[in-house]
C-alpha positions in Angstrom: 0.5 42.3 9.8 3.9 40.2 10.7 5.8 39.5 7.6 6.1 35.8 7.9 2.3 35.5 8.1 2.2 37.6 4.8 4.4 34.9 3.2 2.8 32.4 5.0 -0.5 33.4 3.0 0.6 34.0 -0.3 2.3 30.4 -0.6 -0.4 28.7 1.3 -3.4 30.7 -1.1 -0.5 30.6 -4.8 -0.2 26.6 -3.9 -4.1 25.8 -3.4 -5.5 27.5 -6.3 -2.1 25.4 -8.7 -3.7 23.1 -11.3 -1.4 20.6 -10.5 -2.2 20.7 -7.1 -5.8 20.3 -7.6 -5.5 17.5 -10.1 -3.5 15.7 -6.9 -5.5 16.7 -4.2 -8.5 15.2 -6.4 -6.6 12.2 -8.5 -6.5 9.6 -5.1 -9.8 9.9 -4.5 -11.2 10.0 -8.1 -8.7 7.3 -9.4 -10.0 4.8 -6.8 -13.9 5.7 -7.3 -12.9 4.7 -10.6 -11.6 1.9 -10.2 -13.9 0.6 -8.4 -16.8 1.4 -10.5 -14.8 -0.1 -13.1 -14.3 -3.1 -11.2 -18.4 -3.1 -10.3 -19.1 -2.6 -14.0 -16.4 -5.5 -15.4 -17.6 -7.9 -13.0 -21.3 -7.6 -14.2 -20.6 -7.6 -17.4 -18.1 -10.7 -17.7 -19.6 -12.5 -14.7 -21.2 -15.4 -16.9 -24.3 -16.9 -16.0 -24.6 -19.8 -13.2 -24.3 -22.9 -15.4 -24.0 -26.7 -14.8 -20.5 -28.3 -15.6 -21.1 -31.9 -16.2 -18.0 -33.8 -15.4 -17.8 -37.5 -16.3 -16.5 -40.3 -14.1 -16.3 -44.4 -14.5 -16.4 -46.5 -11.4 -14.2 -49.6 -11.7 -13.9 -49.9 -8.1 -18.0 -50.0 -6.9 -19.4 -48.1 -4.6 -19.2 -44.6 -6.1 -22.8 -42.7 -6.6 -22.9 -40.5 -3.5 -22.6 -36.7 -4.2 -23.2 -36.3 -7.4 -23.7 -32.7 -7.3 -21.7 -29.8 -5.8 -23.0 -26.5 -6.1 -23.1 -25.8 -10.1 -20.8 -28.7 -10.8 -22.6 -32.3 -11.4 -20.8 -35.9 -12.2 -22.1 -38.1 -14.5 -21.6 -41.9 -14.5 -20.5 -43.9 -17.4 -20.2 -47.4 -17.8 -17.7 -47.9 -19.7 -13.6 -45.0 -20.7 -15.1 -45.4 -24.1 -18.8 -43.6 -23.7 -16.9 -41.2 -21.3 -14.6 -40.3 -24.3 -17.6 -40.2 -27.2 -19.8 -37.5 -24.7 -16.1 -35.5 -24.2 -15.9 -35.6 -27.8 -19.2 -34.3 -28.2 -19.1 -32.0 -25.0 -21.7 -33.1 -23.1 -19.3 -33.3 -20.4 -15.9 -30.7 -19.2 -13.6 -33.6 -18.8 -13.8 -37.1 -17.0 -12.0 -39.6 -15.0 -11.7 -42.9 -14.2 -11.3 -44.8 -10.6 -9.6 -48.3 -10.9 -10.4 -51.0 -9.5 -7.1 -51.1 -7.3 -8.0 -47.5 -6.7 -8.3 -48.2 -2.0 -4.2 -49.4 -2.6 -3.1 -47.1 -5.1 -5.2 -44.0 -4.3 -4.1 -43.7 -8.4 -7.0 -41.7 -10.3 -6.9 -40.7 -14.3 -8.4 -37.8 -15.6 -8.7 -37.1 -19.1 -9.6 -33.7 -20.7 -9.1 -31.8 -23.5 -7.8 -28.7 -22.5 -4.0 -28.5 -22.1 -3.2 -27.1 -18.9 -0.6 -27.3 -15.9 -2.7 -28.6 -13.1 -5.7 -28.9 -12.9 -7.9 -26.2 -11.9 -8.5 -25.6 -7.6 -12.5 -26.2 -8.6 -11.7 -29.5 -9.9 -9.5 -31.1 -7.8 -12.0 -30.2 -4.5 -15.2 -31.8 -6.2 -13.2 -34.6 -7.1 -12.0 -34.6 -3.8 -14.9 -34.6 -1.9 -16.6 -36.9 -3.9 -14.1 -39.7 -2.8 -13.8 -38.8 0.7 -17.7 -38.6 0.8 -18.6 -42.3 -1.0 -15.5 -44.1 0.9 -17.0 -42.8 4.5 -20.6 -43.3 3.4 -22.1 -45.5 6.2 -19.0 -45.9 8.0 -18.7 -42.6 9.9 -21.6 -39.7 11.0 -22.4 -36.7 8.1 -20.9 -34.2 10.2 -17.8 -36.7 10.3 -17.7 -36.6 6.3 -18.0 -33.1 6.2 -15.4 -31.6 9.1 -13.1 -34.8 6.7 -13.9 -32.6 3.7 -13.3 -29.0 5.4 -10.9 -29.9 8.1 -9.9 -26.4 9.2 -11.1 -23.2 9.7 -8.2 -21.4 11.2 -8.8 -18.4 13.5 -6.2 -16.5 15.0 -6.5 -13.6 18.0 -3.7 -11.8 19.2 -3.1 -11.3 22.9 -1.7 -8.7 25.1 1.4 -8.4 26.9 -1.2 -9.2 29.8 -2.9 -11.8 28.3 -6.2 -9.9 26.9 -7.9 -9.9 23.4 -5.5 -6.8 21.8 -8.0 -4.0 20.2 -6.2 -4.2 17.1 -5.9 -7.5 15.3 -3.7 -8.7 12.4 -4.5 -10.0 8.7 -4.3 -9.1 5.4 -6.9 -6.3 5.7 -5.0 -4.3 8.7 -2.2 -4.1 6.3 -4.2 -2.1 3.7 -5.2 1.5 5.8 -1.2 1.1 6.9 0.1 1.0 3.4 -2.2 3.6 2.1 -1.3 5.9 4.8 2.4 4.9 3.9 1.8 6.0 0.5 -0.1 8.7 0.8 2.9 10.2 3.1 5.1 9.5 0.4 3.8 10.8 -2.4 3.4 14.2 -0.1 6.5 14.5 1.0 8.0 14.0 -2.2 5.5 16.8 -4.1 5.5 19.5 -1.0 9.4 19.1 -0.9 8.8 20.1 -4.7 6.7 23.1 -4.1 9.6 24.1 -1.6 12.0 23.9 -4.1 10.4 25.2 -7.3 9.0 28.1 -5.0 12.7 29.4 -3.8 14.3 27.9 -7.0 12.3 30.0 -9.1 12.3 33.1 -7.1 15.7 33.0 -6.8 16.5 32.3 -10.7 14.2 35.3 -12.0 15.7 37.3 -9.1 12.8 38.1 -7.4 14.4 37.0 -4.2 16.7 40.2 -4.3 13.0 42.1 -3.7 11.7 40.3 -1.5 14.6 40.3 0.5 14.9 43.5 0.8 11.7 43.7 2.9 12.0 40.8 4.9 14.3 38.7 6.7 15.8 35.1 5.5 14.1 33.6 8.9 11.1 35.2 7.9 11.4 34.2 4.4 11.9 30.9 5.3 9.8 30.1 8.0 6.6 31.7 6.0 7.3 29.4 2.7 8.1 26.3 4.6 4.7 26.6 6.7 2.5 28.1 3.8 3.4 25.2 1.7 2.7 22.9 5.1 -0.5 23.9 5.3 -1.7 23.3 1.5 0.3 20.0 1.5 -1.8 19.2 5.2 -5.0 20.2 3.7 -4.0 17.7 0.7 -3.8 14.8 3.1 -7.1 15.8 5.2 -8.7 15.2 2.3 -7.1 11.8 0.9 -7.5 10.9 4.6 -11.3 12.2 4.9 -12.3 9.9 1.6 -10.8 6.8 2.9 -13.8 5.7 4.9 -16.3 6.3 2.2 -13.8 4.8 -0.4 -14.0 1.8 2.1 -17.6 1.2 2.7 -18.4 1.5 -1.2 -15.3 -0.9 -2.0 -17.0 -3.1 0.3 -19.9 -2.9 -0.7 -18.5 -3.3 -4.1 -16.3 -6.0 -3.9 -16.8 -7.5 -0.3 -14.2 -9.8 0.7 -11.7 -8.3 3.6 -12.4 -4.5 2.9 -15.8 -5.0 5.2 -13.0 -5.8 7.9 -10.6 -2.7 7.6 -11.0 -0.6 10.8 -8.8 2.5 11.3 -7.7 3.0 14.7 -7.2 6.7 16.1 -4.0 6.2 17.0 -2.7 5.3 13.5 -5.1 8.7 12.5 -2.4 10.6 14.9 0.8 8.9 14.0 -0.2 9.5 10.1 -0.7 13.3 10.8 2.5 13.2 13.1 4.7 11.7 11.2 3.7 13.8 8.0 4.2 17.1 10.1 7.6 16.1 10.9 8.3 14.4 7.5 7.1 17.5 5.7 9.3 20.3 7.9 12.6 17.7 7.3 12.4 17.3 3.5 10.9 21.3 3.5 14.1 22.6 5.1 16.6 20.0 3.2 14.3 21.7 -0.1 14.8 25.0 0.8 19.1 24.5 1.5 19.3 22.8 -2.0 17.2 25.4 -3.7 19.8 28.2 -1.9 22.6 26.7 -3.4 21.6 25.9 -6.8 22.0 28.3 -9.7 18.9 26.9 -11.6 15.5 25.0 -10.4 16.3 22.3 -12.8 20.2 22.0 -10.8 18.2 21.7 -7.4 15.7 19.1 -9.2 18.4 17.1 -10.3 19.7 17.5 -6.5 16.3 16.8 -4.4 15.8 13.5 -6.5 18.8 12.3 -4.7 16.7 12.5 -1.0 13.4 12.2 -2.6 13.7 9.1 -3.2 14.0 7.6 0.0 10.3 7.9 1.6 9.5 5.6 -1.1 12.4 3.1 -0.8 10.7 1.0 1.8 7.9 -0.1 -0.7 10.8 -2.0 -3.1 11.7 -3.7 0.3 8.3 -4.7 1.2 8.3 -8.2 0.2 11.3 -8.6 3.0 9.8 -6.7 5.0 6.3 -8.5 5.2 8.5 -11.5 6.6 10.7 -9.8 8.9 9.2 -6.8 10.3 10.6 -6.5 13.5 14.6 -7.0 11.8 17.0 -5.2 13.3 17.4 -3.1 9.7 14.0 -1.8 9.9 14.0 -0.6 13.2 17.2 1.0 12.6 15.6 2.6 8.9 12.4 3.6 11.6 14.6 5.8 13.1 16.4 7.2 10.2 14.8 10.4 9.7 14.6 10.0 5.6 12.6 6.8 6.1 10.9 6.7 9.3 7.9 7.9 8.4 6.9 6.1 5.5 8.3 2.6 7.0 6.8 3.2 10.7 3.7 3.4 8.8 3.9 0.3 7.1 5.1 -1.9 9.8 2.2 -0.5 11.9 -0.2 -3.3 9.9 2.9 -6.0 9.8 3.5 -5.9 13.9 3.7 -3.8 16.9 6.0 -1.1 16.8 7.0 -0.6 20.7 6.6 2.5 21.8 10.4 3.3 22.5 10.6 2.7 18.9 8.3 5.5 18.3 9.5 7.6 20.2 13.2 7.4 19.3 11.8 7.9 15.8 10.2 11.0 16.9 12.7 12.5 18.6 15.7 12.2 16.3 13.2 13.5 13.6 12.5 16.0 15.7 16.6 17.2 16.2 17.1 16.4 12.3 14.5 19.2 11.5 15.8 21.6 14.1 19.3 21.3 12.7 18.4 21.0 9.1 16.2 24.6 9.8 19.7 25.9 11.1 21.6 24.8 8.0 19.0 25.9 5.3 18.8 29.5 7.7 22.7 29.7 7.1 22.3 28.6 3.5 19.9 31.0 2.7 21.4 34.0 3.7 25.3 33.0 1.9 23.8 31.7 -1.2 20.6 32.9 -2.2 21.9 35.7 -3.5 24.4 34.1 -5.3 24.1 33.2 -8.8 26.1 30.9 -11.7 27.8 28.3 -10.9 27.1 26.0 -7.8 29.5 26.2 -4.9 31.2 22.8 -4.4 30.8 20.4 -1.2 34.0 22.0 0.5 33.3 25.9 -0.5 29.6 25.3 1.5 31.6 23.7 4.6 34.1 26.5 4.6 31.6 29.5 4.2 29.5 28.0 6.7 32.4 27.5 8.8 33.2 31.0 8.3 30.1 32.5 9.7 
């Protein structure tokens, strides 16, 4: 059997049956079952029952008796600020208020509670709203008048083509979501499969195990075997994050409702996801494996990787500018950058559309970074991995290389 499919085996077989990996492969999907049965049970628990708040009011101006109840919230009438302060006293009512007679000139309206607060609260200010709106247009204007006064706008937005048809993938909130995951999902990979590169070599290499194995195979070999074994484990990681997503969706929405019944995931963000991992994964996997050759010690090369590791998740302290400017001239520039690209690309796929040159470009230069990083870490490899004690400096590397 060929030698790089030996090593290809053992890595791919050593890293699936890891503890560790395990408890990742599993912790995505078990954290968010989780929390949303935690969520399901919480808001059963706390959710109080339906009960009537009875707010007070007093008419000074006249005229004020229609709609008197919305949904669980009913006004009460009083004739005089005095009874309205005895029943807040006594709670019978949340709070009242009082509408002057001036009220039509000075649109002036005092409430009185006793709570201490900033504002009052969203429920509030709409009953009380409504209630005006509703008595001043009563008999002056048609119901369905009162109510499109009350609920003026229902904004609904649908994007367009280049060609002027209804695009198959809409914006909102909820398009954003199966982006981001992906987004984070790729980054968490990259950063732990970029780990199993470098503890596997590291470790190797400090208990000396590398001078056997070496021995019996070649560094392309070597190479080429651990960088694809560990692929595979760290591919068959994401197939199944990426294969609980839709069930993790249909029971968060049936859960907790709200946009998550409206997250579709289209194939072709499916395709990028698993592209863009492929390629991330061989980039940081090579860049692993030339650290790891040049580092006496796995903790050295740790302290080395964190340097690099740390950008697939740099786009996610940026992603409050980047909500509002997606299409800036420094993220398409970061989409290219082959550290980056595949974590931002992701994300800006459920912001905006990425044009396809974009993608491309992105591809391609990812694509030329692996092929020369592959070359370096070869070169690495065979100079330094036998080498042991101290690590070589920045201009010893260039002039060995150089050398060869």
């Amino acid at each position: 059997m060929n030698k790089t499919v030996l090593i290809f085996r053992h890595e791919f077989l050593h890293t699936i049956k890891r503890t560790s990996f395990i408890i990742v492969i599993l912790a995505l999907p078990v954290l968010a079952l989780l929390g949303i049965g935690i969520f399901h049970i919480v808001s059963g628990v706390t959710r109080p029952p339906t009960e009537v708040t009875k707010i007070g009011y007093v008419d000074k101006a006249g005229g004020f008796n229609q709609l008197t109840t919305q949904g669980n919230i009913t006004l009460v009438r009083f004739d005089t600020p005095e009874g309205a302060t005895q029943a807040l006293i006594k709670k019978d009512i949340a709070e009242y208020f009082i509408i002057p007679a001036d009220f039509i000139s000075t649109g002036i309206i005092s409430r009185y509670t006793t709570q201490r607060e900033l504002t009052p609260s969203a429920a509030t200010t709409a009953v009380v709203k409504n209630f005006i709106s509703s008595n001043l247009l009563a008999g002056k204007v048609p119901t369905t008048t009162i109510t499109r006064v009350e609920a003026p706008l229902n904004l609904v937005t649908t994007t367009l083509t280049s060609t002027g048809t209804v695009a198959s993938e809409q914006g909102g909130f909820g398009n954003l979501i199966i982006p981001a995951i992906f987004g984070g999902m790729l980054a968490l990979a990259l950063v732990l499969t970029s780990t199993y590169v470098l503890q596997s070599l590291g470790e190797e290499k400090e208990n000396r195990l590398m001078e056997i194995l070496l021995s019996s195979v070649s560094t392309r070999q070597l190479l080429t075997g651990k960088v694809l074994g560990l692929g595979a484990a760290a591919l068959a990681q994401v197939i199944v994050w990426v294969a609980s997503i839709p069930l993790l969706l249909n029971l968060a929405s049936s859960s907790i409702g709200g946009f998550f019944s409206t997250i579709q995931i289209p194939v072709s963000l499916l395709v990028l996801g698993v592209v863009y991992f492929i390629l991330g994964y061989l980039l940081f996997a090579v860049l692993s494996a030339g650290v790891a050759a040049v580092s006496p010690t796995v903790r050295e090369a740790q302290g080395l990787a964190s340097i690099y590791t740390l950008l697939p998740i740099a786009p996610f302290w940026f992603l409050s500018l980047l909500l509002l400017v997606p299409n800036s001239p420094i993220w398409i520039v970061l989409s290219i950058f082959p550290f980056t690209a595949p974590v931002l690309v992701m994300l800006r796929l459920g912001l905006t559309g990425v044009p396809v040159w974009q993608l491309a470009v992105s591809i391609a230069v990812l694509v030329l970074s692996i092929i020369g990083g592959l070359l370096l870490a070869a070169k690495l490899l065979r100079t330094y991995i036998l080498m042991y004690g101290k690590r070589p400096g920045i201009g010893e590397i260039i002039r060995n290389l150089r050398a060869r």
